[in-house]
DOTOR-259472 format. One record per residue (C-alpha): chain; residue in three letters; x, y, z. Coordinates in steps of 0.02 Angstrom, whole numbers, always signed. Layout:
[rolum A,ALA,[X,Y,Z]]
...
END
This chain:
[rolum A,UNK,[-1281,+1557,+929]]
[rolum A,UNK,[-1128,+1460,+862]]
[rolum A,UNK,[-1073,+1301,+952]]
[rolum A,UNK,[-973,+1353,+1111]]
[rolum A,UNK,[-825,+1273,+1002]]
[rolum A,UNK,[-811,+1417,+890]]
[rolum A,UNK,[-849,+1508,+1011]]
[rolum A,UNK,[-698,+1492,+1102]]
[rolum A,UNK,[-602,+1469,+931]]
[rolum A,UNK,[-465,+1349,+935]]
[rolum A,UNK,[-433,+1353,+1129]]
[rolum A,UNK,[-501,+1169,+1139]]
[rolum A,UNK,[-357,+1118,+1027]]
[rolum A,UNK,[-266,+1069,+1156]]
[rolum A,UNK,[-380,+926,+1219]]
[rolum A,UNK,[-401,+869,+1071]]
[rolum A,UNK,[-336,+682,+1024]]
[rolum A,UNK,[-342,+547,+870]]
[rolum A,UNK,[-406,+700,+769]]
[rolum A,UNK,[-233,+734,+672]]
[rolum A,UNK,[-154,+691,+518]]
[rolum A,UNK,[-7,+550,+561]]
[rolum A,UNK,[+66,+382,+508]]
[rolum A,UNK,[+0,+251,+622]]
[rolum A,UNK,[+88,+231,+777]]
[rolum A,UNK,[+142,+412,+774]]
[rolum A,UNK,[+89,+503,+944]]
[rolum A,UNK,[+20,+703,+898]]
[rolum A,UNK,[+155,+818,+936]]
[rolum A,UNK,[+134,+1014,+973]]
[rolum A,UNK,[+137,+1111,+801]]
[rolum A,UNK,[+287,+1249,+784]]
[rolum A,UNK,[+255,+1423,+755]]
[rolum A,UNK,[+205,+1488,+561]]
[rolum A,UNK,[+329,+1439,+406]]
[rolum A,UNK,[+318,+1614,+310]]
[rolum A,UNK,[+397,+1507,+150]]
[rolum A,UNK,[+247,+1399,+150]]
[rolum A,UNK,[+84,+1495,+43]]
[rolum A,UNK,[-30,+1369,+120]]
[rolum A,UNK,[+8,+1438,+310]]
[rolum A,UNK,[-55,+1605,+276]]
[rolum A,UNK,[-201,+1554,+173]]
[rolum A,UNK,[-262,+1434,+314]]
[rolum A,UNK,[-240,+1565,+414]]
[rolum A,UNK,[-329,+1709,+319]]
[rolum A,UNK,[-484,+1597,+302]]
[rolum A,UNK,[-484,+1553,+489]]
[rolum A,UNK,[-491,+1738,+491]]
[rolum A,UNK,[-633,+1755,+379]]
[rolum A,UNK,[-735,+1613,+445]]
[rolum A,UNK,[-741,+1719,+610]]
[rolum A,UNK,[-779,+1896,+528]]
[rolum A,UNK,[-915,+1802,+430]]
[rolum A,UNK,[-1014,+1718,+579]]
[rolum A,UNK,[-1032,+1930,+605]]
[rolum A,UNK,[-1147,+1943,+450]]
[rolum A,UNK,[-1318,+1911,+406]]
[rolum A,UNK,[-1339,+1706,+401]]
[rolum A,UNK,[-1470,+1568,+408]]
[rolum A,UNK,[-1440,+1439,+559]]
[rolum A,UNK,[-1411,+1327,+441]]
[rolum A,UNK,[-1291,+1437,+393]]
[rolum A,UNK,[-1202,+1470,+557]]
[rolum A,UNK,[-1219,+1306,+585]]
[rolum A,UNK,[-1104,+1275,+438]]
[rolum A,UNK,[-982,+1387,+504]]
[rolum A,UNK,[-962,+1328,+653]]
[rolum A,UNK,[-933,+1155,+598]]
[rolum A,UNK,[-817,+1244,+449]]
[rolum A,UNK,[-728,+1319,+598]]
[rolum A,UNK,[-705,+1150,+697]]
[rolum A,UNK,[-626,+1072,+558]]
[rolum A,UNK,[-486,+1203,+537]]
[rolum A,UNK,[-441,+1174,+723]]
[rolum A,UNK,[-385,+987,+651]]
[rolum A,UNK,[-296,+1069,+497]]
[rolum A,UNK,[-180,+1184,+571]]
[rolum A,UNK,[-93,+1027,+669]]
[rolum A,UNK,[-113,+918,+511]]
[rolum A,UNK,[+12,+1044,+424]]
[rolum A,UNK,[+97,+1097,+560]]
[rolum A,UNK,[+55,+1255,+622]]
[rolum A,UNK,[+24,+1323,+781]]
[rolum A,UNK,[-142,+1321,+861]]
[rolum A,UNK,[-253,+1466,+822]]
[rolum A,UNK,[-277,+1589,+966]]
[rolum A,UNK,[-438,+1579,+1056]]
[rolum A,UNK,[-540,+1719,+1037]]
[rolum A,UNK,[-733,+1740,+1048]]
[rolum A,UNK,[-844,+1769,+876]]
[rolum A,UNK,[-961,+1866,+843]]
[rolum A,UNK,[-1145,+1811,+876]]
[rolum A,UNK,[-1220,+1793,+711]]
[rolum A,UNK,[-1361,+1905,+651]]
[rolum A,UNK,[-1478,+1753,+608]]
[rolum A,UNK,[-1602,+1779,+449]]
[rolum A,UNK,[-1773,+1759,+534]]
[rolum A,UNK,[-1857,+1590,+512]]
[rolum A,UNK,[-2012,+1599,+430]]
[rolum A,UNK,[-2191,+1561,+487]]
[rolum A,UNK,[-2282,+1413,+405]]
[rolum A,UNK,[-2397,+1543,+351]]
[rolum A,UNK,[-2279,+1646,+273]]
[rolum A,UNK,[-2167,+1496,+201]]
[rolum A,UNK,[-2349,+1467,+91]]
[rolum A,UNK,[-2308,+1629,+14]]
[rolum A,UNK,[-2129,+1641,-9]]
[rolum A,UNK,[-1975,+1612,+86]]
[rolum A,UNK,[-1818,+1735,+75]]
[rolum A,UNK,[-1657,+1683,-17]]
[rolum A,UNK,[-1518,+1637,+106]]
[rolum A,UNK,[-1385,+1765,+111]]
[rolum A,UNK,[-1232,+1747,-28]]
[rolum A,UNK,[-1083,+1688,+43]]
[rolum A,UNK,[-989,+1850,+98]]
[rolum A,UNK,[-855,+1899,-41]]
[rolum A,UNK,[-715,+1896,+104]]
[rolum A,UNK,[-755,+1714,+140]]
[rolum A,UNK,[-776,+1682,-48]]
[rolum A,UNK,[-617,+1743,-76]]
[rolum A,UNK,[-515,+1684,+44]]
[rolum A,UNK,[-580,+1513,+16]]
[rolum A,UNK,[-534,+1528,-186]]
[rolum A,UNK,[-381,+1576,-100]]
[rolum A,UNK,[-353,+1454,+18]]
[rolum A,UNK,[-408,+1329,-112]]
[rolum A,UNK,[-261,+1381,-238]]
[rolum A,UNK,[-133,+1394,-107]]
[rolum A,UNK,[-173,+1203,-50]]
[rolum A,UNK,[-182,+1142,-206]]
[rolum A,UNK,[-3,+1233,-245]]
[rolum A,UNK,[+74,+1145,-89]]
[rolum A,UNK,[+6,+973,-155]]
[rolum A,UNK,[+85,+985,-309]]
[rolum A,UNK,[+246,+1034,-219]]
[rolum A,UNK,[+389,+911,-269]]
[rolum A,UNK,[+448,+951,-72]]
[rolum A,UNK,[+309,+940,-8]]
[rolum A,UNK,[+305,+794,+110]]
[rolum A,UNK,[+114,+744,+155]]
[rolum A,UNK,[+39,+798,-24]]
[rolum A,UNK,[-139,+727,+17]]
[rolum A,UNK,[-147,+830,+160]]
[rolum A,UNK,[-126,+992,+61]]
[rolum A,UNK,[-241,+898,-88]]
[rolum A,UNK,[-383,+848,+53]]
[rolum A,UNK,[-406,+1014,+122]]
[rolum A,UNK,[-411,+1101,-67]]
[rolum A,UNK,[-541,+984,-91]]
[rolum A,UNK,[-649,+1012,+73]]
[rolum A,UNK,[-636,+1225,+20]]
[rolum A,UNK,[-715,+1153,-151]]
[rolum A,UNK,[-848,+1084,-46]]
[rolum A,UNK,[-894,+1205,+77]]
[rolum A,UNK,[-907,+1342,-50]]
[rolum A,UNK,[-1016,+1243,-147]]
[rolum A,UNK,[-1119,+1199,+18]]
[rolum A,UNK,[-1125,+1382,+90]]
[rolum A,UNK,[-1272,+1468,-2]]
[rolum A,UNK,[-1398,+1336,+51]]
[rolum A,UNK,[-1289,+1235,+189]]
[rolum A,UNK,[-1428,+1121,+175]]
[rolum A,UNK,[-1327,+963,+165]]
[rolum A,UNK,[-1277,+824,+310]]
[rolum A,UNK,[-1117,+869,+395]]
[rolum A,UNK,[-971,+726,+444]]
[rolum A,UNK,[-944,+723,+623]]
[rolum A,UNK,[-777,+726,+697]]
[rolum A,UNK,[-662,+583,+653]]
[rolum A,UNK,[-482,+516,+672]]
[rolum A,UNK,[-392,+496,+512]]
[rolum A,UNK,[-228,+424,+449]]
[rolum A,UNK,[-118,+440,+299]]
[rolum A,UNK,[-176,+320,+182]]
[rolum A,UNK,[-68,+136,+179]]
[rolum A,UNK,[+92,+131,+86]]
[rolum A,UNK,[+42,+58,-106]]
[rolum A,UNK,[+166,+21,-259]]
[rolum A,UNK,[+140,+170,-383]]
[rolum A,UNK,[+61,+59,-516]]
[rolum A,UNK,[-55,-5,-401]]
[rolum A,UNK,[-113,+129,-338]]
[rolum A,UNK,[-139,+233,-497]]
[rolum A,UNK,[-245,+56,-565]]
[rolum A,UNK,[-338,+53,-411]]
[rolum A,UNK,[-411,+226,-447]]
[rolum A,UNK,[-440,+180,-630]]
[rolum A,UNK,[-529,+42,-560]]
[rolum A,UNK,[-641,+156,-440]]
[rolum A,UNK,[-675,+261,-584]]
[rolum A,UNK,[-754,+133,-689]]
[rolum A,UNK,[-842,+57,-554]]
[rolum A,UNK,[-914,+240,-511]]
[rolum A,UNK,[-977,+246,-697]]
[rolum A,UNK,[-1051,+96,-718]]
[rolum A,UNK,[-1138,+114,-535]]
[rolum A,UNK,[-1201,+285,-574]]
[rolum A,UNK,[-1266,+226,-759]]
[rolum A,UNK,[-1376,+105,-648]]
[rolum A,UNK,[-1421,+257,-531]]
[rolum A,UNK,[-1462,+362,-687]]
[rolum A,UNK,[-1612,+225,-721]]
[rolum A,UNK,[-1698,+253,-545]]
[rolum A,UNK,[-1869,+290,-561]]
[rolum A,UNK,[-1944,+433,-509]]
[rolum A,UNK,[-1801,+570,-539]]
[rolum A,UNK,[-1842,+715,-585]]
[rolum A,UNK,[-1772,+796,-749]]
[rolum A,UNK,[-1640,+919,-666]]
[rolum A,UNK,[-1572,+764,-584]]
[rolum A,UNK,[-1558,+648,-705]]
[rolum A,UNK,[-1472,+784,-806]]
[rolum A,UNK,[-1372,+803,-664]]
[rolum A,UNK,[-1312,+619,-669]]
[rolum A,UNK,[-1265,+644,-851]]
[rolum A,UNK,[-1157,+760,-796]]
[rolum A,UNK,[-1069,+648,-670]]
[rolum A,UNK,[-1067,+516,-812]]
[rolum A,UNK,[-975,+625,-936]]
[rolum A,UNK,[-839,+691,-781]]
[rolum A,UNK,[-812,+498,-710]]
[rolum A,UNK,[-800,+429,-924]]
[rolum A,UNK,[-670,+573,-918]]
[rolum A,UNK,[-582,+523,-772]]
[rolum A,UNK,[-569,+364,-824]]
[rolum A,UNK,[-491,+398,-1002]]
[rolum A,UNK,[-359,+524,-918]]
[rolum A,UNK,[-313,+395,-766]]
[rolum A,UNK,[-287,+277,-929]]
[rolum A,UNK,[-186,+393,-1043]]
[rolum A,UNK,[-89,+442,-868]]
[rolum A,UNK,[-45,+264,-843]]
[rolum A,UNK,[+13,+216,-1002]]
[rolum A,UNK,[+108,+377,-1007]]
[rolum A,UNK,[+199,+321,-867]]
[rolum A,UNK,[+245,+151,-954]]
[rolum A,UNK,[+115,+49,-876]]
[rolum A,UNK,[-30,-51,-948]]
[rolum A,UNK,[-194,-14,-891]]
[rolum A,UNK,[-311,-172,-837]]
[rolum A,UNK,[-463,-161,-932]]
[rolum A,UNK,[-611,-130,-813]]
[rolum A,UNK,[-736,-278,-823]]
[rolum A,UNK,[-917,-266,-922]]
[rolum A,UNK,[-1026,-263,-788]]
[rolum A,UNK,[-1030,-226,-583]]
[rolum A,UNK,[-1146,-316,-460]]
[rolum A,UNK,[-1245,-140,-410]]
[rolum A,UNK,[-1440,-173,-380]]
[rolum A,UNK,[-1549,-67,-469]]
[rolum A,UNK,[-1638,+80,-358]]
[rolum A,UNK,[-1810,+40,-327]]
[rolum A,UNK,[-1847,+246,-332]]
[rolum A,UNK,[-1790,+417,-333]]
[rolum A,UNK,[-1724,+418,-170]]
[rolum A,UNK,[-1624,+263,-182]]
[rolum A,UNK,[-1542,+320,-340]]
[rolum A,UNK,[-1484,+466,-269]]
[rolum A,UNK,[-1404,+362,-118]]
[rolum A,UNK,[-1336,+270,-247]]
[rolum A,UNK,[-1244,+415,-332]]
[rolum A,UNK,[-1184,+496,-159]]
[rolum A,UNK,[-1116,+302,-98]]
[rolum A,UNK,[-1034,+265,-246]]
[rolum A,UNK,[-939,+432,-270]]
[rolum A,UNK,[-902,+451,-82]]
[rolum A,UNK,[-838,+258,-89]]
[rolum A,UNK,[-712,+321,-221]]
[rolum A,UNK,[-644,+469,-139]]
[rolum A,UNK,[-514,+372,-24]]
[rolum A,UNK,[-449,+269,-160]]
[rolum A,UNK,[-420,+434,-271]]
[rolum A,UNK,[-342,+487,-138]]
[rolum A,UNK,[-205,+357,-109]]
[rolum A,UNK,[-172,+356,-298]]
[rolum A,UNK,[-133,+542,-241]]
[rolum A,UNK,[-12,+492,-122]]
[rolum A,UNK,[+63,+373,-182]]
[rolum A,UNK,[+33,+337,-355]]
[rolum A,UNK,[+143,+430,-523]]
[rolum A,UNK,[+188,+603,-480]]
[rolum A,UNK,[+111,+655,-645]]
[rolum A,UNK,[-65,+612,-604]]
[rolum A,UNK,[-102,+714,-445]]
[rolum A,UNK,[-147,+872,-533]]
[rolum A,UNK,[-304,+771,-615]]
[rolum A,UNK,[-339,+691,-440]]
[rolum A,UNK,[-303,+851,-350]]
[rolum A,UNK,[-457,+932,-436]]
[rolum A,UNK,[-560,+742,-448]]
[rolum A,UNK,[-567,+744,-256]]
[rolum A,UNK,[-632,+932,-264]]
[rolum A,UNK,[-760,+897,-389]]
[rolum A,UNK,[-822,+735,-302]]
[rolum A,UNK,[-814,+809,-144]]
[rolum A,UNK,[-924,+955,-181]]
[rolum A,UNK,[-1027,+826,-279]]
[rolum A,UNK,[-1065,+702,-129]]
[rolum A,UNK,[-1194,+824,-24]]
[rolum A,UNK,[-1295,+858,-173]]
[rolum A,UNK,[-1350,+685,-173]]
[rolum A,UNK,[-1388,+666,-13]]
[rolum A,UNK,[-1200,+598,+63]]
[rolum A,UNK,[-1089,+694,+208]]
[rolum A,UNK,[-1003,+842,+176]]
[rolum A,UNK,[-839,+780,+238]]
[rolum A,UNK,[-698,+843,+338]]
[rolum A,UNK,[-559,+756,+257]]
[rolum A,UNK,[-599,+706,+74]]
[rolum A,UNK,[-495,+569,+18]]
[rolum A,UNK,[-416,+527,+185]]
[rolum A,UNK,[-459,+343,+270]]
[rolum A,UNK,[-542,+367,+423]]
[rolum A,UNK,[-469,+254,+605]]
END
């Protein structure tokens, strides 16, 4: 069974407090009704929809787990963008993929279910649609928009196996005001920091050969980071600080440490990218917009939270 939270959909909304998107100081106030002119309304809304209609199909706990925690967090989005409250209404009880047997797991054990192409597609959809409002010159919280594109990144990723650790529920805040300059060299900062920290988590013993290809892979996306935040800067007439030659990161004494390593670092850099969204050069949030997807859907793989806000500060 799902959590009695989905269960009831969003009628526990309403009791709800701290769990919004405002400046500090700001009391929550009650969301007005649907803005037809804004995309991102109806996409949150058709995969609130789809969530629902998926908890119907055939799933692994794990799986309907996911949702209902996937479910939970839209209940704190459609206030964070202001829109209405979605209307309580029970889901379906999930048709559960038997668990298997430890004898049978010896043999084989079934391959969870794909995610259902509705929910696929409405969270591609959802996903563009955010993203679009982000990037919106009028758009007035742009990291809102740009933290929930992310988070649809990372649940898609997470939904085949929805193996990964789940964040909890959490206040969160608009990140604190920061000069544009500052703000796009403080993410320029995190990204060399990230790849230097994950060249020391690439030299963990033990790894096995898909991951340390895997960690090449995050070394090439964070170098390129890094050269675009620089070539974004200067583009915007700044000078770049040179990042210094070495960081004080400890070397991993195994496998398992180095991949703590690679989840801390990269979910350690997700905030910062995410002020530079907010406040840094208008020109650079459609490279950070899809940074905090990628490192967001990157994070669980190594071990780290799936979270419900990437790139927001938590209270």
């Amino acid at each position: 069974m799902l959590p009695r939270r989905v269960l009831l959909g969003g009628a526990a909304l309403a009791a709800l407090t701290g769990c919004g998107v405002l400046p500090s100081g700001v009391p929550p106030v009650s969301a007005p009704t649907p803005d037809p002119s804004v995309p991102g309304h109806e996409a949150l809304q058709e995969l609130r929809a789809q969530l629902v209609t998926a908890a119907s199909g055939p799933l692994t706990r794990a799986q309907a787990e996911l949702l209902g925690w996937a479910l939970d967090v839209t209940d704190d989005q459609f206030p964070a963008v202001s829109l209405s409250a979605p209307v309580a209404t029970a889901a379906p009880t999930p048709s559960l993929v038997p668990v298997p047997t430890p004898a049978a797991e010896a043999t084989s054990t079934p391959a969870p279910p794909p995610t259902p192409t509705g929910l696929a597609a409405a969270l591609e959809t959802a996903q563009e649609a955010f993203t679009a409002q982000a990037l919106d010159a009028s758009t007035a919280r742009p990291i809102v928009w740009a933290s929930m594109a992310a988070w649809t990144v990372a649940l898609a990723a997470q939904f085949p196996e929805a193996s990964g650790a789940r964040e909890p529920g959490r206040g969160v805040r608009l990140p604190a005001p920061q000069e544009p300059d500052a703000a796009a060299q403080a993410a320029l900062d995190a990204a060399a920091a990230t790849l230097y920290g994950l060249q020391v988590a690439a030299g963990a013993p033990g790894l096995a050969a898909d991951e340390t290809d895997a960690l090449r892979g995050r070394l090439e996306f964070w170098s390129g980071l890094r050269d675009d935040l620089a070539a974004g800067i200067t583009a915007a007439s700044a000078t770049p600080t040179p990042a210094p030659p070495w960081y004080a990161v400890g070397r991993p004494a195994d496998a398992a440490a180095g991949r703590a390593l690679a989840a801390r670092l990269q979910a350690a850099a997700l905030p910062v990218l995410g002020r530079a969204l907010a406040h840094g050069p208008a020109a650079l949030r459609p490279l950070l917009v899809t940074a905090l997807g990628d490192v967001a859907a990157d994070v669980p793989r190594w071990g780290g939270l799936l979270e419900r806000w990437p790139g927001l500060p938590s209270t």
